[in-house]
C-alpha positions in Angstrom: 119.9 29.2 56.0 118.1 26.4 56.8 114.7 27.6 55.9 116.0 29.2 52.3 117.2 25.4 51.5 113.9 23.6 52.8 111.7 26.2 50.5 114.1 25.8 47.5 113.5 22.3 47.8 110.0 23.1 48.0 109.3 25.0 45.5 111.4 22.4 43.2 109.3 19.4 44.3 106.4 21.7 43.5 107.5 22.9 39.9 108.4 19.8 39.0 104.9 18.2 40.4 103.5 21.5 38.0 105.0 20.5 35.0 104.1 17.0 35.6 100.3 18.0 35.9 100.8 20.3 32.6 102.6 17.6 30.8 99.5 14.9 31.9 96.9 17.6 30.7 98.5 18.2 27.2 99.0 14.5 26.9 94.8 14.2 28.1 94.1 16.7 25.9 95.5 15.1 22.6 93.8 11.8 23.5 90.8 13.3 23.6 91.2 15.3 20.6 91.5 11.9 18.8 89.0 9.9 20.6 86.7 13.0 19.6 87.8 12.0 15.7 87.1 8.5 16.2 83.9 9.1 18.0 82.9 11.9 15.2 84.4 9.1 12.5 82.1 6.3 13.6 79.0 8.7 13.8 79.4 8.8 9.8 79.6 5.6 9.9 76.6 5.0 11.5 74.7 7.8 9.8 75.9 5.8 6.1 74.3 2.9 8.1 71.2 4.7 8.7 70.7 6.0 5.5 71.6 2.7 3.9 68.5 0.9 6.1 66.8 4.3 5.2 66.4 3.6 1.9 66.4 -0.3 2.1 63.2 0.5 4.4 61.7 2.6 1.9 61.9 0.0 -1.0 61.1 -3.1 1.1 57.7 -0.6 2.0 57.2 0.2 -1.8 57.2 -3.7 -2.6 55.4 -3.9 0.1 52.6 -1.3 -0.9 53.2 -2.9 -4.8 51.8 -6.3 -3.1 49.7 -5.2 -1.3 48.2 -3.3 -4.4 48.2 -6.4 -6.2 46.4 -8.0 -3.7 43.4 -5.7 -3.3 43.4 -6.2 -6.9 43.1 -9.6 -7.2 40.7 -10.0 -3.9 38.4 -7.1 -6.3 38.8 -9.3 -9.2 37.4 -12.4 -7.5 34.7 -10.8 -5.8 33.9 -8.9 -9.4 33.6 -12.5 -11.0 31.6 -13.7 -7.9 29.0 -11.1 -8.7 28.7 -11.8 -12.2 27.9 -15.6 -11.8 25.9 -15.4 -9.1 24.1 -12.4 -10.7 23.9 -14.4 -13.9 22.6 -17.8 -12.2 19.6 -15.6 -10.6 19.0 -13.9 -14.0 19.0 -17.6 -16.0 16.6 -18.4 -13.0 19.4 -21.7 -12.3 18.5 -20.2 -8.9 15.6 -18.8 -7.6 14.4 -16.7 -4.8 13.2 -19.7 -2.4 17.1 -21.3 -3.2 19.0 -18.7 -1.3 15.8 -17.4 1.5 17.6 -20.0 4.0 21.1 -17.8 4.2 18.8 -15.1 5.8 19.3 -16.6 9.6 23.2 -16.3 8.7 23.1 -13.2 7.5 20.9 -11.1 10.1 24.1 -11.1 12.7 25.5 -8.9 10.2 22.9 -5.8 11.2 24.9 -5.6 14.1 27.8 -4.3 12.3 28.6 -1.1 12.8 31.7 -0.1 11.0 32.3 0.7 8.3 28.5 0.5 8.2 26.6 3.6 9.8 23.7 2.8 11.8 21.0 3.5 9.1 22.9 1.2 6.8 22.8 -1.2 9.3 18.8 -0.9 10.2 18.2 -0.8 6.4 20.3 -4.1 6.1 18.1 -5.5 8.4 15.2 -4.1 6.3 16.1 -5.5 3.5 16.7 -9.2 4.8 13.1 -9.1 5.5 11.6 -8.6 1.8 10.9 -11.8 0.0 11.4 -9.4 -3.5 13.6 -7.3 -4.2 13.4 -4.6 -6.8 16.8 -3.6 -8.4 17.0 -0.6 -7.0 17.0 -2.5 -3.2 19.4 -5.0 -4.9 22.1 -2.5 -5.6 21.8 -0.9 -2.8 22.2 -4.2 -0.7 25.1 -5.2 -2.8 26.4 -1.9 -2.0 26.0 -2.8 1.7 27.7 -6.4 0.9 30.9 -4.6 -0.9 31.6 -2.6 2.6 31.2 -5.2 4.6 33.4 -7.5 2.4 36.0 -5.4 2.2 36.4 -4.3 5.7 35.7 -8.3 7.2 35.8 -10.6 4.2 39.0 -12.1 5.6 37.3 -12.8 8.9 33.8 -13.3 8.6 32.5 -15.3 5.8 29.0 -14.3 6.0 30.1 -11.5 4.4 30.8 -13.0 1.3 27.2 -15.0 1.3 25.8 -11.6 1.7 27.8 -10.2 -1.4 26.1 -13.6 -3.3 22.7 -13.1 -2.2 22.3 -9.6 -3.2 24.0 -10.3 -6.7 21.5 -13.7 -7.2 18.2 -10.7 -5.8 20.0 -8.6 -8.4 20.1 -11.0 -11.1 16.4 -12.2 -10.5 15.4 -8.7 -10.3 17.0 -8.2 -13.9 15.3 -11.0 -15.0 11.9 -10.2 -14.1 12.3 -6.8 -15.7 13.5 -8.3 -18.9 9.8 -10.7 -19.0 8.1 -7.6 -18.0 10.0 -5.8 -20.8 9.2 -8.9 -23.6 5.1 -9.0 -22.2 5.0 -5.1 -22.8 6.5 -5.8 -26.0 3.8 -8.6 -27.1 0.8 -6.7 -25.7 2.1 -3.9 -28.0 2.4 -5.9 -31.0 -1.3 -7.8 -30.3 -3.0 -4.6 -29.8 -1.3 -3.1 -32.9 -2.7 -6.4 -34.5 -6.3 -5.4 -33.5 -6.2 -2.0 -34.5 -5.1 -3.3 -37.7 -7.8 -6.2 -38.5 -10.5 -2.9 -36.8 -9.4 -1.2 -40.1 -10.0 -4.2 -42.2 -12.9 -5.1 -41.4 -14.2 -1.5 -41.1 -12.9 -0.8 -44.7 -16.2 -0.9 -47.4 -16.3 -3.5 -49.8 -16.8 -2.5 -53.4 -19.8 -3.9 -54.8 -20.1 -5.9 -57.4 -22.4 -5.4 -60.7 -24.6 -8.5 -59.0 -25.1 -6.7 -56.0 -26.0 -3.6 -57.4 -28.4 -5.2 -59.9 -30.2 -7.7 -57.1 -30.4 -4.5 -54.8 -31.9 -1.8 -57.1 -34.2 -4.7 -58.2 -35.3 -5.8 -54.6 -35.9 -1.8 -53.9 -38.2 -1.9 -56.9 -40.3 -4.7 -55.1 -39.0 -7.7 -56.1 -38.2 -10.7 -54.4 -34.9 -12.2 -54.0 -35.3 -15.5 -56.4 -36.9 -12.8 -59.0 -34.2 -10.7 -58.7 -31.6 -13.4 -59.5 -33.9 -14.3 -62.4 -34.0 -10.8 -64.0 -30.3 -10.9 -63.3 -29.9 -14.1 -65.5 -32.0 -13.0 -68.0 -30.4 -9.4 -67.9 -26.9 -11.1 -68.7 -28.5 -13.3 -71.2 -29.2 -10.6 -73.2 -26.2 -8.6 -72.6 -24.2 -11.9 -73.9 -26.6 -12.1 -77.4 -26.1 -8.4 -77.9 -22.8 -8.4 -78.0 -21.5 -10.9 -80.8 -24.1 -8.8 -82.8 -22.1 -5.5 -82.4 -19.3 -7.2 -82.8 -20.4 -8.0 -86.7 -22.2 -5.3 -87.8 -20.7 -3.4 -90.7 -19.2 -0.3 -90.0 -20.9 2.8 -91.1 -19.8 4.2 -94.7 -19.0 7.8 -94.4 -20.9 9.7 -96.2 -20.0 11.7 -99.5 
């Protein structure tokens, strides 16, 4: 009986061993559970955390885009009043053409530009660097060229912004030569208006006097001038004597 004893012994180290392993898996198991609790427990945490710097992100980017908004409008501000008194300085003719002709080395590099500018705005640039006058037309549309290049480089390349200033001063002498072309228009209208008027003056007939008519018909009857005046003379003489005379005579009784 040996053997039965050795297997009982057996089996009982190998029960015991069992229920050891079962009890060390139930025990795993529960740690587990609750480390799975933590772990899910600071995931929600961490997800709080991520939507709190969620939303702090998105405001720090709305202030962000707020300043930056407020910048742009500022800069546009600036470079609105820059126009204006420069334009106005070439329109007052406080600066003329041959002031502002020696920016032009300075501002050729700038053909080279090709963005934003496309490459015809870029050759007509160039195009229009090389006028000596600029009509307002070419004016705008190199200021048009200027506001591109400002906006894209004006923080980085300050030709840009001597650009921007010689097209408004082209602008504003361009203005200005319009408004003297306008005021010459005007005064050739009003001097020919003039003419036409003194034309009709002097081409109106003058009435003629009872002299002139007298002298005339007398001179067409063969007279000469100095007889002429002479029957004149005597012709009012006569007119003057005959006149007190009707003014006394009686007037006429009427008859019975």
């Amino acid at each position: 009986m040996p053997e039965l004893e050795l297997f009982l012994t057996m089996l009982g180290s190998l029960l015991t061993l069992l229920i050891s392993i079962v009890s060390l898996a139930y025990w795993l198991g529960k740690k587990f559970a609750q480390m799975d609790e933590r772990f899910r427990a600071i995931d929600e945490r961490f997800k709080a955390v991520d939507e709190r710097f969620d939303t702090f992100g998105k405001g720090v980017n709305e202030r962000f885009d707020v300043v930056e908004r407020k910048i742009g409008n500022i800069t546009e501000a600036t470079r609105n009043q820059l126009e204006f008194f420069t334009e106005f300085l070439g329109f007052r003719k406080v600066i003329e053409q041959r002031d502002v002709t020696f920016v032009k080395g300075e501002l050729y590099r700038l053909s080279s530009i090709h963005n934003p500018l496309t490459k015809e705005e870029s050759s007509r640039l160039k195009e229009l660097l090389d006028k000596e006058k600029l009509s307002l037309q070419e004016a705008d549309e190199l200021r048009e060229i200027a506001r591109k290049l400002v906006k894209e480089y004006g923080d980085k390349i300050g030709e840009t912004w001597k650009l921007l200033m010689y097209a408004s001063v082209m602008r504003g002498i361009a203005l200005s030569e319009l408004e003297e072309q306008k005021q010459q228009d005007k005064s050739l209208k009003r001097l020919l208006s003039e003419l036409k008027s003194r034309e009709k003056v002097a081409k109106k007939p003058r009435k003629l006097s009872e002299m002139n008519i007298f002298v005339r018909d007398q001179i067409k009857a063969g007279k000469t001038f100095a007889e002429a005046i002479k029957a004149w003379k005597e012709y009012k003489a006569s007119k003057s004597a005959a006149k007190p005379t009707e003014e006394t005579k009686p007037p006429e009784t009427p008859s019975q």
